[in-house]
C-alpha positions as CSV (number, residue, x, y, z in Angstrom):
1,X,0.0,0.0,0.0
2,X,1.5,3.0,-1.2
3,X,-0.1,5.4,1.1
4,X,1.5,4.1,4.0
5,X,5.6,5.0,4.9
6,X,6.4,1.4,5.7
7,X,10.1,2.4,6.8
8,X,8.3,4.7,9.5
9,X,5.5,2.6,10.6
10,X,8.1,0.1,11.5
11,X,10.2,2.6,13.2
12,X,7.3,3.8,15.0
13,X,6.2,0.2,16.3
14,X,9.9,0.0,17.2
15,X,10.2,2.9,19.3
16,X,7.9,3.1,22.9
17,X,7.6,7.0,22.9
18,X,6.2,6.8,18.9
19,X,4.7,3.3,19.5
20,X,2.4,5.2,22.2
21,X,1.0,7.9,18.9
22,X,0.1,5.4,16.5
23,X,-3.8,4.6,16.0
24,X,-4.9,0.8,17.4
25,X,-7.4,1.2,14.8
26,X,-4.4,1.3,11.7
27,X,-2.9,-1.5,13.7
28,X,-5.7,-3.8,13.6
29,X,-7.1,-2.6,10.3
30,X,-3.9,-4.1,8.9
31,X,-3.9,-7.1,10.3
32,X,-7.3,-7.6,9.0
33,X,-6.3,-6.9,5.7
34,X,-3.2,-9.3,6.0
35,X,-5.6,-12.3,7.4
36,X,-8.0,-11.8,4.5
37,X,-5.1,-12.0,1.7
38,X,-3.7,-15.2,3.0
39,X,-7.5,-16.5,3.8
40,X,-7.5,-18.3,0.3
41,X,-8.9,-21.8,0.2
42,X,-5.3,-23.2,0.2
43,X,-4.0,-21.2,3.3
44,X,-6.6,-20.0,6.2
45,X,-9.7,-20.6,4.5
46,X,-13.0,-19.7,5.9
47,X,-11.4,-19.0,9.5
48,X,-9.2,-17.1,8.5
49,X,-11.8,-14.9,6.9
50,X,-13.7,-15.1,9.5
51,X,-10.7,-13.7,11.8
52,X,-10.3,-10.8,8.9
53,X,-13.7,-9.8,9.9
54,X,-13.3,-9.8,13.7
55,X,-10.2,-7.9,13.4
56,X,-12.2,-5.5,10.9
57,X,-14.8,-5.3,13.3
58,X,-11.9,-4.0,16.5
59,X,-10.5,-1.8,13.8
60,X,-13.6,0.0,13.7
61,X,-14.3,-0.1,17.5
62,X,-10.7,1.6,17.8
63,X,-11.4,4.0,14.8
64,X,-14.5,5.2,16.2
65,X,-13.2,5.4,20.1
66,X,-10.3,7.4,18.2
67,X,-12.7,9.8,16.6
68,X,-14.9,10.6,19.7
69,X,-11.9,11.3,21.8
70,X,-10.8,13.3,18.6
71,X,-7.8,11.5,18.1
72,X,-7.6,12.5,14.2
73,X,-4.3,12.3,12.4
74,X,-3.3,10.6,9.2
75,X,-2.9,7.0,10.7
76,X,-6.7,7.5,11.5
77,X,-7.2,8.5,7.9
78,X,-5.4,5.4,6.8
79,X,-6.9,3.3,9.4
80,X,-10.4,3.9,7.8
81,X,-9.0,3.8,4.2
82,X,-7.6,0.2,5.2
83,X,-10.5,-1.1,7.2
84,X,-13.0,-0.8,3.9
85,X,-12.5,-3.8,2.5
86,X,-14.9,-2.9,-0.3
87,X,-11.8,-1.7,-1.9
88,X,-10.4,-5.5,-2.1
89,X,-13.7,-7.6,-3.4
């Protein structure tokens, strides 16, 4: 995904002090995105996608508890932008 800085996301989960500013939401919105690629009938299958969609489903929790505390930056942005899987069907 082009619209993320891998390099820096890395460096940010790396580091406590960044690790502490980086939206749950993106975190979890990526590993749902991950679980559904490898969810193929030959790899994860249908529990994998179904774990794709619970960790869609916390994404959002964590996107919207990130909103109503205001918590809006970019990694919310991309958060939300990862977490519609409309994108991917």
């Amino acid at each position: 995904m082009c619209f993320i800085n891998q390099d820096l996301f890395l460096r940010s989960l790396a580091s406590a002090d960044a690790r502490r500013h980086v939206q749950p939401a993106l975190i979890y919105a990526g590993l749902a995105l991950a679980t559904l690629i490898k969810s193929s009938e030959l790899e994860l299958s249908t529990a994998g996608r179904n774990r794709a969609m619970w960790l869609r489903d916390a994404a959002q929790v964590e996107l919207e508890r990130s909103w109503n505390a205001q918590w809006v930056d970019l990694g919310l942005a991309q958060a939300a932008m990862v977490n519609d899987f409309r994108f991917f069907y």
